[in-house]
N, C-alpha and C positions, 0 to 999 in steps of 0.2 A: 313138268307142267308149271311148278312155280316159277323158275328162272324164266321159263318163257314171257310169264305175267310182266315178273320182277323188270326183265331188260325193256321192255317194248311201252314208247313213249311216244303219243299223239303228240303232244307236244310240252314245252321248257314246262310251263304251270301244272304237269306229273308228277315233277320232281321236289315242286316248290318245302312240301313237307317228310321229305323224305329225308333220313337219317341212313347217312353209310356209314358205318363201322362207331354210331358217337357220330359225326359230324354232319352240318349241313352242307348244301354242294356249295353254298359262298364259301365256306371254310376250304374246301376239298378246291377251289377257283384259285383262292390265295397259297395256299402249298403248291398245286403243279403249279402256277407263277415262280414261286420262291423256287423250287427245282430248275424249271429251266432256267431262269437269270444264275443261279449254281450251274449250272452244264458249262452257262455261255459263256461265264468266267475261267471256267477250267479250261475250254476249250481255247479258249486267247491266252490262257497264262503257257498254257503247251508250245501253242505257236511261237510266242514271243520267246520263251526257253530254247528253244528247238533251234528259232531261231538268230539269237544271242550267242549259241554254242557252235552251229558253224559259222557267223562273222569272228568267232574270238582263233576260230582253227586257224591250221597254217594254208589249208588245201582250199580252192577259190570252189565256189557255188557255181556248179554247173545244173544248167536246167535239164529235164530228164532223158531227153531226146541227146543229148553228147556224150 
């Protein structure tokens, strides 16, 4: 019955004074910001590796269909 309470939000001004875990949701706004900008980085650092490693091979980049 609580979680039911807990999760179900008429709207953003529910939350305003609401503490998760220690944190308010601006706090909680700027960490998942600061993760995904962390994801989007690792995700391009792969690509660009990935892709560094076959330009440096000897075997030519074929696309997936050849």
């Amino acid at each position: 019955m609580f979680a039911s309470l807990f999760f179900i939000f008429s709207s953003n001004d529910d939350v305003q004074d609401l503490l998760i875990f220690g944190h308010d949701i601006d706090a909680w706004l700027g960490y998942v910001l600061i993760f995904f900008g962390l994801t989007a980085l690792a995700f391009v650092a792969v690509w660009l590796i990935g892709f560094l490693y076959e330009s440096q091979s000897e075997k030519s980049i074929k696309q997936p269909w050849e």
